[in-house]
ZAMARGU-4260 file (C-alpha; in steps of 0.2 Angstrom, whole numbers, plus 5000, padded with zeros to 4 digits):
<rodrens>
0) 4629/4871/4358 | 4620/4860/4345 | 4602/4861/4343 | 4593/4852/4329 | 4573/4848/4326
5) 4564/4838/4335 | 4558/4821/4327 | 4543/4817/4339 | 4532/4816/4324 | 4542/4803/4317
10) 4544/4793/4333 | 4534/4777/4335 | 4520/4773/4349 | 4504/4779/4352 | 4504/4790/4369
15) 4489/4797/4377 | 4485/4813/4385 | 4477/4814/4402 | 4461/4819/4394 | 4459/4805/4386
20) 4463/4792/4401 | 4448/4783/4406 | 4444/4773/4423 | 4446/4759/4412 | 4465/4762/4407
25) 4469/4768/4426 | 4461/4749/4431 | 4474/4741/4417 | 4487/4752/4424 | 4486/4747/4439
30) 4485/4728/4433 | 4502/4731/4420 | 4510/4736/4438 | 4504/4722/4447 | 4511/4710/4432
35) 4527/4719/4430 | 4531/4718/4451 | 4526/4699/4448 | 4537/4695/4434 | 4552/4710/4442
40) 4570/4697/4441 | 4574/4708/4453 | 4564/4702/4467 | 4562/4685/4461 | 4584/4683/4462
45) 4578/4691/4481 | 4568/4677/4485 | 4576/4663/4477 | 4592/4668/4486 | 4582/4668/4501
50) 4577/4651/4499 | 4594/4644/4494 | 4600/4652/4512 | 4586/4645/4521 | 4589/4627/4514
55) 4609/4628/4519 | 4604/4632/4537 | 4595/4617/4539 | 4578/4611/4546 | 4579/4613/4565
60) 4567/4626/4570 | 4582/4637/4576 | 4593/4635/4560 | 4575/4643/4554 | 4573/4655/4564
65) 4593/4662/4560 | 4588/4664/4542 | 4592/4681/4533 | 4577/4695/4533 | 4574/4702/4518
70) 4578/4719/4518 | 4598/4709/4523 | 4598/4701/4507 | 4592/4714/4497 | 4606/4726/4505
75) 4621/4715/4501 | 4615/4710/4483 | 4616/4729/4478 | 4632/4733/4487 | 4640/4716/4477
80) 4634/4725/4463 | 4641/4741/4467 | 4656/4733/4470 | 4655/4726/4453 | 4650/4740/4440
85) 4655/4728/4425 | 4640/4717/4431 | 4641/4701/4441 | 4634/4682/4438 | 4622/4673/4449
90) 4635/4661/4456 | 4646/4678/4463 | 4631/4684/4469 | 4623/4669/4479 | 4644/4663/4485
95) 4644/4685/4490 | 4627/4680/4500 | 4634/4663/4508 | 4648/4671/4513 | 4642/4685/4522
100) 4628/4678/4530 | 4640/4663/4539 | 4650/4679/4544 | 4636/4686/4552 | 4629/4673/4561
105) 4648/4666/4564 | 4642/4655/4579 | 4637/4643/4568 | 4638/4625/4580 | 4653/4628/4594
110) 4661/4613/4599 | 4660/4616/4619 | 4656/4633/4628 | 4658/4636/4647 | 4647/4633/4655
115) 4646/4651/4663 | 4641/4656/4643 | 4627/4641/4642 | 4620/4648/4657 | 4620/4665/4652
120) 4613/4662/4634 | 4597/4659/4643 | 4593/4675/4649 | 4604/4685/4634 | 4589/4699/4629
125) 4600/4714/4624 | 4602/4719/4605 | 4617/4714/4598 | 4630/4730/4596 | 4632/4738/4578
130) 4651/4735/4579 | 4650/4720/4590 | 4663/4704/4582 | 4664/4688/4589 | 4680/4680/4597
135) 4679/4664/4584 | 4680/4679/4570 | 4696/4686/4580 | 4706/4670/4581 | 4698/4666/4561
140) 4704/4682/4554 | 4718/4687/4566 | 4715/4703/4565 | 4705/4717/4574 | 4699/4734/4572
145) 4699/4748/4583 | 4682/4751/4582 | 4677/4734/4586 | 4666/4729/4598 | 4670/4712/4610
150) 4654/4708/4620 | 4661/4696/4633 | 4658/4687/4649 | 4673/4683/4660 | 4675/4664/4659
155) 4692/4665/4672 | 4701/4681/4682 | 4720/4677/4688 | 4736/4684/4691 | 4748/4678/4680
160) 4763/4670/4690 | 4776/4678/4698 | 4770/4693/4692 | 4754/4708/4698 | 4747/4709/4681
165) 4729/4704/4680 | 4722/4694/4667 | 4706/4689/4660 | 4701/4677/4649 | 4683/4680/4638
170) 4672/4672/4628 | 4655/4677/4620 | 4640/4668/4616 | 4644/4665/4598 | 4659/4656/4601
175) 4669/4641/4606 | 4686/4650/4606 | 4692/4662/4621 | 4702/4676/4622 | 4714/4681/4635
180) 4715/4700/4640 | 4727/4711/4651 | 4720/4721/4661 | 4723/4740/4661 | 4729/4746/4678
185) 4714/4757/4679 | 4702/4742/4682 | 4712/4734/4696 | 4703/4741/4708 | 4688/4731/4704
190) 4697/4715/4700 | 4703/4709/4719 | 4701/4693/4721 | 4692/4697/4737 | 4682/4713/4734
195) 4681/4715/4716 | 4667/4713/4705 | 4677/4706/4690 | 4674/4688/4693 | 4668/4673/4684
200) 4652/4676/4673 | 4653/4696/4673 | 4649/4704/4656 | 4658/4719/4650 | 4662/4727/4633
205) 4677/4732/4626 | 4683/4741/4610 | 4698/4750/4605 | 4709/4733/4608 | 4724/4730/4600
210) 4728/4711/4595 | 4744/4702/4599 | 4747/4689/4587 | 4753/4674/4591 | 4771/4670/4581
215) 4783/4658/4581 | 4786/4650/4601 | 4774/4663/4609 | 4759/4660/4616 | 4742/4662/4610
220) 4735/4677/4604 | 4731/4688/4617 | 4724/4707/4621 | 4732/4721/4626 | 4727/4733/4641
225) 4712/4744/4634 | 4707/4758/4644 | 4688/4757/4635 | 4681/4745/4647 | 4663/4745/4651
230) 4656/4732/4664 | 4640/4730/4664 | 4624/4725/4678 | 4610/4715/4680 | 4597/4726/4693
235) 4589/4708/4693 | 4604/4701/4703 | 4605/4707/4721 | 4621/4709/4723 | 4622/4723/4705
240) 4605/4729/4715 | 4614/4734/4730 | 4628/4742/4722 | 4618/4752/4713 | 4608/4759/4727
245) 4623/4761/4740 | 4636/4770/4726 | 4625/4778/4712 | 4611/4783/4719 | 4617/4797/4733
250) 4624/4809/4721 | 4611/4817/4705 | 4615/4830/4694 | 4608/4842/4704 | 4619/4839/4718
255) 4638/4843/4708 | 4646/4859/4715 | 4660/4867/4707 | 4665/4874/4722 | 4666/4855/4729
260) 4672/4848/4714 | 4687/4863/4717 | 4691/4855/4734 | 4695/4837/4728 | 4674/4830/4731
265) 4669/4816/4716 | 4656/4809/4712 | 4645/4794/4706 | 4632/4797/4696 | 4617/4787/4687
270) 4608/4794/4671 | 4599/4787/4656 | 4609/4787/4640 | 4594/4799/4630 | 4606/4803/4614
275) 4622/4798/4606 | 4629/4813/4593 | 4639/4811/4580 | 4658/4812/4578 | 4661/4830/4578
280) 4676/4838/4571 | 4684/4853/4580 | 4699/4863/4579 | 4708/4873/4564 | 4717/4858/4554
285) 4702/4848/4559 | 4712/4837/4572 | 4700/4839/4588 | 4686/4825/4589 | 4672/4824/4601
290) 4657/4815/4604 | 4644/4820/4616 | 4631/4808/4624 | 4616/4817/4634 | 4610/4809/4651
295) 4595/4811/4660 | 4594/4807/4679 | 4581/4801/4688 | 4574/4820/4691 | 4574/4822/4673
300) 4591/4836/4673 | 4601/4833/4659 | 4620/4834/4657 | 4632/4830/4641 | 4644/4818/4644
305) 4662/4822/4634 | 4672/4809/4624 | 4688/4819/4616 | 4698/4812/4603 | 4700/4792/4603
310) 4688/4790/4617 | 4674/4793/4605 | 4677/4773/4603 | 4668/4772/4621 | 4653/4776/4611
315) 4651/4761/4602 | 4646/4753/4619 | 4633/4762/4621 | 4614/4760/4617 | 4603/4772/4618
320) 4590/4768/4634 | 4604/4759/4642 | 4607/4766/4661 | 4627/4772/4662 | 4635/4771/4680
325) 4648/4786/4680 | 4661/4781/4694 | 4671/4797/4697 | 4670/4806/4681 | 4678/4822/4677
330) 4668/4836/4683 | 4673/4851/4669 | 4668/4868/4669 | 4657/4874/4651 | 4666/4894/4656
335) 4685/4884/4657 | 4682/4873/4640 | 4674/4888/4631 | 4660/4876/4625 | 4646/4880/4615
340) 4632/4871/4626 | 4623/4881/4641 | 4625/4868/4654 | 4635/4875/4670 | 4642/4859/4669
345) 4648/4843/4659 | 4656/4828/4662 | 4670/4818/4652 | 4679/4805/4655 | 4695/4805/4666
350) 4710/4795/4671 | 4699/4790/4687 | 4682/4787/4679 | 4676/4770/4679 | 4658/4764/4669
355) 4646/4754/4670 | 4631/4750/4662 | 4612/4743/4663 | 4608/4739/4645 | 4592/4741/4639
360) 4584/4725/4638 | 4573/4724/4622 | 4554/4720/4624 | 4546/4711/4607 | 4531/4709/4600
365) 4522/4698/4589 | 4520/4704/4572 | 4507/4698/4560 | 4512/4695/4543 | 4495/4689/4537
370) 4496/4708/4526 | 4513/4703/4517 | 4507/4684/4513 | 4493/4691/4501 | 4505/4702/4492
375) 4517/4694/4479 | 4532/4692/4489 | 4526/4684/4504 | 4515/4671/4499 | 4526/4666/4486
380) 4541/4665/4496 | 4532/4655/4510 | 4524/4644/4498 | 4543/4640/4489 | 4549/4637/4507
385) 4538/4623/4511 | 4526/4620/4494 | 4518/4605/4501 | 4514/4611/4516 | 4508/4632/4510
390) 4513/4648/4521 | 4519/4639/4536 | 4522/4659/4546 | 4508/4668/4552 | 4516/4680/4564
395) 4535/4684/4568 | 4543/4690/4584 | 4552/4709/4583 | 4562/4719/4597 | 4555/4735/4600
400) 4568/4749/4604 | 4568/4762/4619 | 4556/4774/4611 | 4541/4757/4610 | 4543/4757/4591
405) 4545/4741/4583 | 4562/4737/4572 | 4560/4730/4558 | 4578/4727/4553 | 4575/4709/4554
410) 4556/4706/4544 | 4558/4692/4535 | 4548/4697/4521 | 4546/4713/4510 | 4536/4730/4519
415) 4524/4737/4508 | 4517/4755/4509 | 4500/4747/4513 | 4508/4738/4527 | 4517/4754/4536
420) 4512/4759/4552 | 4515/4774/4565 | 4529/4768/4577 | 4540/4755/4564 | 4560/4756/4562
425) 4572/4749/4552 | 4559/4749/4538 | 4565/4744/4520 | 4556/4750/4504 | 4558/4745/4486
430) 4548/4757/4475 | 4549/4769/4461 | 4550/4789/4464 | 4534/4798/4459 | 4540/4817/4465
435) 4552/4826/4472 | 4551/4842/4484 | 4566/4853/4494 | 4562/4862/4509 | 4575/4873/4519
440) 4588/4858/4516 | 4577/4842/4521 | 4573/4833/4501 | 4557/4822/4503 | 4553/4808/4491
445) 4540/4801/4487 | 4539/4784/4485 | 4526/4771/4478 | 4525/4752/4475 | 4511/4744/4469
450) 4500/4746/4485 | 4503/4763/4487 | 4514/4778/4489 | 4522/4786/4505 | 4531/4803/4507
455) 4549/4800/4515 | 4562/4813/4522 | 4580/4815/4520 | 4591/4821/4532 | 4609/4821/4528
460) 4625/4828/4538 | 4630/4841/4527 | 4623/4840/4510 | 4616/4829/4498 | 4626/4812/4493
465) 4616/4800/4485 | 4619/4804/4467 | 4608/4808/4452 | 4589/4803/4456 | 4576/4810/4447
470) 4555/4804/4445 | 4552/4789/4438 | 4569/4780/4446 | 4567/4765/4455 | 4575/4765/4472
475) 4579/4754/4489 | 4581/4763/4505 | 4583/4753/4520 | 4584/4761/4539 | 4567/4771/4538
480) 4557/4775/4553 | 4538/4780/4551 | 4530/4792/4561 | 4513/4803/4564 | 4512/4821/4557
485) 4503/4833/4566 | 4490/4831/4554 | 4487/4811/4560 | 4493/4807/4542 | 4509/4793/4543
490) 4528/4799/4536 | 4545/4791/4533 | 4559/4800/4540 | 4577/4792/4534 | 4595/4799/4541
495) 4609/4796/4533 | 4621/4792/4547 | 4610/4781/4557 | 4613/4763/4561 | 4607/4753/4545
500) 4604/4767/4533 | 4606/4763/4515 | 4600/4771/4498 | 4602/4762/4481 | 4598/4772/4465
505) 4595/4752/4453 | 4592/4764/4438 | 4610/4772/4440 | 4617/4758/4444 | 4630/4753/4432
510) 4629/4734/4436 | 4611/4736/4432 | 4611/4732/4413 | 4623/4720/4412 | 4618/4707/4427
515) 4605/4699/4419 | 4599/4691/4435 | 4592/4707/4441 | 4581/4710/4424 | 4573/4706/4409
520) 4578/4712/4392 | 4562/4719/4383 | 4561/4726/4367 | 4554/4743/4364 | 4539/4738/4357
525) 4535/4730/4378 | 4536/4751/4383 | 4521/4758/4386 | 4515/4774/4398 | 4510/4764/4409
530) 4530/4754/4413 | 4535/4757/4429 | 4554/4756/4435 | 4569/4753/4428 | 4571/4743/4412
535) 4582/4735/4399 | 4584/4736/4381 | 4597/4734/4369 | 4594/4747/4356 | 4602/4757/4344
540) 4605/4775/4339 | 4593/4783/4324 | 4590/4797/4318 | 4604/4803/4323 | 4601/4822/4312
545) 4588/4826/4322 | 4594/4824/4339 | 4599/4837/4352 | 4617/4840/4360 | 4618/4852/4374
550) 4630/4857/4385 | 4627/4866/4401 | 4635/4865/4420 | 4630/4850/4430 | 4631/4853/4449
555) 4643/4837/4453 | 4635/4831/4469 | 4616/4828/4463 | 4619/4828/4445 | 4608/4840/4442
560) 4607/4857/4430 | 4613/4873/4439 | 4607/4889/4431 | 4618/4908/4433 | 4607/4917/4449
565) 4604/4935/4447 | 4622/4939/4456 | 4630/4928/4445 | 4632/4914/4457 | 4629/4896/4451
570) 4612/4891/4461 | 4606/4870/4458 | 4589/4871/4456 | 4589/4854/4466 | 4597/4855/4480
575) 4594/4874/4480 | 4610/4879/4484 | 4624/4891/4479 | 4636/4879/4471 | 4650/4890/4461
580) 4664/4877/4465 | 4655/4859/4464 | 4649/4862/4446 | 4658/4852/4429 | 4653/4854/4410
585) 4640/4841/4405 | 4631/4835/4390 | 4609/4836/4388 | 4606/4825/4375 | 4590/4821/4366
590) 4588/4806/4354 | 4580/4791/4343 | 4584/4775/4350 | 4578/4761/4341 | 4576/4743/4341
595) 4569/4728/4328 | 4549/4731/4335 | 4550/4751/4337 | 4558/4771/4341 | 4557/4781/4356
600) 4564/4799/4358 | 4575/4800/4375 | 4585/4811/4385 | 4601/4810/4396 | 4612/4818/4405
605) 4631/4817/4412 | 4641/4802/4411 | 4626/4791/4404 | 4625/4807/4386 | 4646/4805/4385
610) 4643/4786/4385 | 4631/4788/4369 | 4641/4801/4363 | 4658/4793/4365 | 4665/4810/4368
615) 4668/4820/4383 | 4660/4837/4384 | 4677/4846/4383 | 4682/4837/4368 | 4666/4840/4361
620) 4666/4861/4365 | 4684/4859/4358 | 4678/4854/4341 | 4673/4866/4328 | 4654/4872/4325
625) 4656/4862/4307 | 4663/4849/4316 | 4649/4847/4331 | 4636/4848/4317 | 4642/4832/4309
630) 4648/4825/4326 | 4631/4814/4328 | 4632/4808/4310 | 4645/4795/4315 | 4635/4787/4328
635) 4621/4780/4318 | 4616/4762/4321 | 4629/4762/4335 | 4621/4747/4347 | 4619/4752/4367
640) 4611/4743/4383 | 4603/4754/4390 | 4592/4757/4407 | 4577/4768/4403 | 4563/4774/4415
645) 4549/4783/4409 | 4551/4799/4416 | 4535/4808/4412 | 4529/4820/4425 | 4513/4829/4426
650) 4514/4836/4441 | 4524/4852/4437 | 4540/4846/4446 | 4552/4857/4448 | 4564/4844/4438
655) 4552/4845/4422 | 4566/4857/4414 | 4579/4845/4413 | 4567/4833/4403 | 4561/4845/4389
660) 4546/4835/4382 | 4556/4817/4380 | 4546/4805/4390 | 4560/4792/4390 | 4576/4793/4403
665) 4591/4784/4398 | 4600/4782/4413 | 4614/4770/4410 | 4624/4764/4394 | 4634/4752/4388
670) 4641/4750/4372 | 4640/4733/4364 | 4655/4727/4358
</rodrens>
């Protein structure tokens, strides 16, 4: 361990106490973060991207209305950066963005659909399936993933010749192509020509398919027999009406016997899909999957519906909300599976079972953006859309979700804190971290833009995951949903496994500093107390006698110190865990970095203090005292790009110890060649 004097005297800059802050200096504060959010490259790439989209869909009010949101955008441009930790150019970025986009809308113009999918088009309200690919995007990419999702309606039911197999040919409403399926046996039943309810213009889903290719003299591409079929119903057709009423609505919950179930009864049953869990793992080598969706029935009992092993893939055709039609499920016994739930009874899904599905049909609501036009972003995005003509959008159209909370997945523009209120998902926010706080394993951030600050809460499947974060870093979490607390005051909760969740650390990220469309080089002389966010300077080391070398143990998920407990366990201050076999050596290095206009005294830690260093911190304990001493000597004038965040904290964070006094975090290097 290297410890040397601190040069804070000898450091440029005039930094004030709280004492000495004035209403007048929190008013130019606050104007400094209203300039620095105007002039961010960040979100000006974001909206200029935007634009260049909106241009190549053309002018028809429905090429419009197809354009990417906001938080979209913003999600891809930082995952093609962490997919290129070098840096990437703006021509990557916006042919990344192009790319993606036509992939995702993929129906771009067909060239002739049935007129079965015409038809349906017009009365097609349910919310497009997470895993959900279109046929087009089959035949383009020949190729198809278990997990995928075909929404289809039967465009044609027949037998092929000289044979009993039963096939079906799909399309979906994205598409021009069609697709033909086998059938699996299973299904025959409901595929007579006579009786059967799998005719022209039926919608199911089906996942779990396997692709035959076509090659050489064969024909088409075709599916195989999947026993992960789903038809779905329309209650507004009278015919789904009646067989709704005269086949699900006999049996209830309350009504399964075991005893009857023993003597060969089933049943057809008709619940609300309430929950979908996650994929558990079960078993001794980990080889025994589950999945367990909770119905309700009309009574209001509630029973878990089973999927084992590869028919967890069933799930990826369900929404919660939906209505699921359980023809002859598998009635199991919680004493005879040894389950850990205390239901009598549950129900999976055997060799005879047959579903079908209502799906929730999404109600929307017209959302005013008049808020978001008189923030930065909005109106000057609106304005670049149409210059001549001014904001041409006063109000958008959002889906609200089973629960009546609007989703924002789909805003156009940027949320602001200012414009959250109770009952929003699929919120995005771009902000900086002002404090931290753990509680019995749920981490809450809080996050602030320029119109305000919001408390958020994490909740991950096992443990933290996100990295280093720390005050002061700027982040962009997508997939939030608000709420009221008890005490009426609104809160973010975010989960980690839930459709459309995303977190991005832009100070950690090591694309950061070298893509120059994302930020603005400033000199050190433009740092003040009041700079917000990450930012970028090229810089060099100084002073290099007086800096500080330490090394400690790092705990390797959050990046964070761990300190030795009173029983000599390893305990991360952070996540507040026991962590004696996710710890590695790590550097705490404090030191002058200057440029042509002024010196400021920083800390780092981990990968971003061996960067400076150019030593890891094995070689560096392998060296001799004599030789650790003069170690930093060779490193001055070495030139770095650096991201820096001003980390000072006041409010007695439980992080203030891994700072020690340096206002400045470096959190990414790079050395200049």
């Amino acid at each position: 361990m290297l410890i040397m004097d601190s040069p804070n005297d000898k450091v440029l800059g005039d930094f004030m106490t709280d004492n000495e802050t004035t209403l007048m200096e929190i008013d130019q504060s606050n104007i400094a973060a209203e300039d620095e959010e105007e002039n961010d490259p960040f979100l000006k790439f974001i909206d200029y991207a935007k634009s260049i989209l909106h241009q190549n869909e053309g002018e028809l009010e429905e090429d419009s209305a197809r354009s990417p949101g906001w938080s979209w955008i913003t999600n891809r441009i930082l995952k093609t950066c962490v997919s290129y930790p070098s840096g990437v150019t703006p021509a990557i970025l916006l042919s990344e963005l192009s790319q993606a986009w036509n992939e995702h809308i993929r129906s771009g113009a067909p060239k002739k659909q049935s007129d079965v999918i015409t038809k349906l088009k017009k009365k097609h309200k349910r919310a497009k399936l997470p895993n959900t690919v279109t046929i087009d995007s089959v035949f383009e990419k020949k190729f198809l993933s278990l997990s995928s999702v075909i929404e289809a309606v039967i465009i044609d039911a027949f037998i092929l010749p000289g044979t009993n197999i039963y096939m079906l040919t799909l399309g979906d409403i994205w598409s021009s192509n069609t697709l033909d399926l086998y059938l699996h046996r299973r299904f025959y039943s409901i595929a007579d020509p006579d009786n059967g309810i799998l005719k022209k213009g039926r919608e199911v889903l089906l996942t779990g398919c396997y692709l035959r290719v076509a090659t050489g003299n064969s024909v088409c591409a075709r599916l195989l027999p999947t026993e992960y079929f789903v038809v779905l119903l329309d209650e507004d057709e009278d015919d789904d009406a009646m067989l709704i009423g005269a086949q699900f609505c006999s049996d209830s919950f309350s009504s399964i016997s075991l005893d009857s179930v023993k003597e060969g009864t089933s049943y057809s049953l008709y619940a609300r899909i309430e929950n979908i869990g996650p994929l558990e793992v079960h078993g001794k080598s980990g080889s025994l999957e589950r999945k367990q969706i909770t119905l309700v029935d009309n009574d209001g009992i509630r029973l878990i519906f089973f999927l084992w092993g590869e028919q967890a893939l069933i799930a990826n055709l369900f929404s919660v909300g939906s209505m699921l039609a359980l023809d002859r499920p598998f009635i199991a016994s919680v004493v005879d599976n040894s389950l850990e739930i205390c239901d009598e009874v549950c129900l999976e899904y055997g060799s005879a079972t047959q579903l079908y599905l209502v799906p929730l049909i999404l109600h929307e609501e017209q959302v005013s953006v008049a808020l978001t036009q008189n923030h930065y972003q909005g109106s000057r995005l609106l304005t670049a859309l149409n210059p001549s003509e001014g904001p041409i959008v006063s109000q958008v159209t959002l889906p609200c979700d089973s629960q009546g909370s609007i989703d924002f997945r789909n805003y156009p523009f940027r949320s602001y804190v200012v414009d959250l209120r109770n009952k929003m998902t699929g919120i995005s926010l771009y902000g900086v971290v002002t404090d931290i706080r753990v509680s019995e394993g749920i981490f809450s951030l809080k996050i602030e833009d320029t119109t305000g600050a919001i408390w958020a809460k994490l909740h991950f499947v096992k443990s933290w995951s996100l990295g280093r974060l720390a005050i002061a870093h700027t982040v962009y979490i997508s997939g939030l949903s608000s709420s009221l607390t008890p005490q009426e005051s609104l809160q973010l909760s975010w989960y980690e496994n839930a459709t459309g969740s995303s977190f991005f650390n832009l100070s950690c990220l090591p694309a950061f500093p070298n893509t120059s469309c994302l930020h603005r080089l400033l000199c050190l002389n433009d740092l003040s107390i009041h700079t917000s966010g990450a930012q970028v300077c090229r810089v060099w080391l100084d002073q290099v006698e007086h800096c500080h070398v330490n090394t400690r143990y790092m705990h390797t998920l959050c990046g964070h110190r761990v300190e030795q407990g009173p029983n000599g366990d390893l305990e991360c201050k952070f996540c507040q865990s026991i962590c004696n076999a996710e710890v590695e050596l790590t550097f705490h290095l404090k030191i002058t970095l200057a440029d042509d206009t002024s010196k400021i005294f920083a800390w780092c830690i981990g990968q971003t203090a061996a960067e400076l260093l150019q030593i890891s911190p094995d070689e560096f304990c392998g060296l001799s005292e004599d030789e650790q001493i003069m170690y930093p000597s060779s490193l001055e004038r070495e030139k770095f790009t650096v991201s820096i965040v001003n980390s000072r904290d006041d409010s007695g964070s439980f992080l203030e110890q891994d700072r020690d006094r340096a206002d400045w975090e470096v959190t990414r290097a790079i050395k200049c060649e």
